[in-house]
C-alpha positions in Angstrom: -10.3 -3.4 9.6 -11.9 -4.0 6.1 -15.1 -4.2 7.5 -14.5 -1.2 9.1 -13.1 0.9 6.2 -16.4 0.1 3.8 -14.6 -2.7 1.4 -16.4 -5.5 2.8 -19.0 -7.4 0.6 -22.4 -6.9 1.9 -25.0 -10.2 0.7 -28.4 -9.7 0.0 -29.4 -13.4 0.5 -33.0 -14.7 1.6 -33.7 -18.1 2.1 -33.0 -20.0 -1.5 -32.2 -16.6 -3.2 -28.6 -15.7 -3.5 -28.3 -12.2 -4.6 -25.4 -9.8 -5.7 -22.7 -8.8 -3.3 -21.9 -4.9 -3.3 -19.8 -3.0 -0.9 -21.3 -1.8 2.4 -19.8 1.1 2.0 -19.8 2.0 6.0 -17.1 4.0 7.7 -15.1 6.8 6.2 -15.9 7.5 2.6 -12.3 9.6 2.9 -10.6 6.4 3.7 -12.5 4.6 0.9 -11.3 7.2 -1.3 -7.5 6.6 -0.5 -7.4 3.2 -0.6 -8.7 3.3 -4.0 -6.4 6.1 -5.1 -3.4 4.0 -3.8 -4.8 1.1 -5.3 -5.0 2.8 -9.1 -1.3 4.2 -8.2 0.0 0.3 -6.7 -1.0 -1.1 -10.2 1.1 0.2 -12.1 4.1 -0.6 -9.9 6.0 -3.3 -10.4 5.3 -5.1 -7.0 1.7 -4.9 -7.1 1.0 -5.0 -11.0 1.0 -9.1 -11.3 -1.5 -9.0 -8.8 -3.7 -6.8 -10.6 -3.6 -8.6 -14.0 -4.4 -11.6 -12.2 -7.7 -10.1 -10.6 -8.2 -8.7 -14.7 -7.3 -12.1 -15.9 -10.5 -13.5 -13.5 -12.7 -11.0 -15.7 -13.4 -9.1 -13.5 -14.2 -5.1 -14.2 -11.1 -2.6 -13.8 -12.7 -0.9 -11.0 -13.5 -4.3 -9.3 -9.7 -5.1 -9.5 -9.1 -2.2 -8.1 -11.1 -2.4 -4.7 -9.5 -5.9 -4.3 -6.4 -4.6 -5.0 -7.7 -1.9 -2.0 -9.0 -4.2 0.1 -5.1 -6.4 -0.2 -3.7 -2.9 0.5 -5.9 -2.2 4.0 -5.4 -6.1 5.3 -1.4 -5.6 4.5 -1.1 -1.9 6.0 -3.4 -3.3 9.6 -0.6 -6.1 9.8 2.1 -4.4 9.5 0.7 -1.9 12.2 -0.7 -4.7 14.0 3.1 -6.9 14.3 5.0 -4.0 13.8 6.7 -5.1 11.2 7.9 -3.7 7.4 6.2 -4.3 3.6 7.9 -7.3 2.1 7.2 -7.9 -1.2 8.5 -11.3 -1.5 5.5 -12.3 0.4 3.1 -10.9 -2.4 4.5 -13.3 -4.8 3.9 -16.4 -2.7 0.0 -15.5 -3.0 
């Protein structure tokens, strides 16, 4: 499903060269879109917040936060479709 919504990290390797990763950006750009607007909305909640400031703490760039934070969002929202099950938070804190 994260392949499919454009998160994905796409390598530009060649034999001994291992170049930068940078998103393949295939399938919906709307979806893309929305994930990263929930994302910038989810950090500043208290469920998702710690996990945020722990991508930060890694140095990484706001925005790069943010599409992991996106990308945790999509493979949470496919499972919970997929097992038909609810969002429990208590499972965020265990990663």
């Amino acid at each position: 499903f994260v392949a499919y919504t454009g998160l994905d990290p796409r390598p530009m390797d060649s034999g001994q060269k291992s170049g930068r990763r940078r998103l393949s950006k295939r399938g919906p750009a709307e979806l893309r879109r929305l994930l990263y607007n929930a994302a910038m909305s989810a950090a500043k909640t208290k469920t998702w917040r710690p996990f945020y400031q722990r991508q930060r703490a890694k140095g990484l760039s706001t925005t790069a936060a943010l599409v992991i934070l996106a990308r945790k969002i999509a493979r949470i929202a496919w499972s919970i479709h997929r097992h038909h099950t609810s969002f429990n938070p208590q499972v965020l804190l265990a990663v």
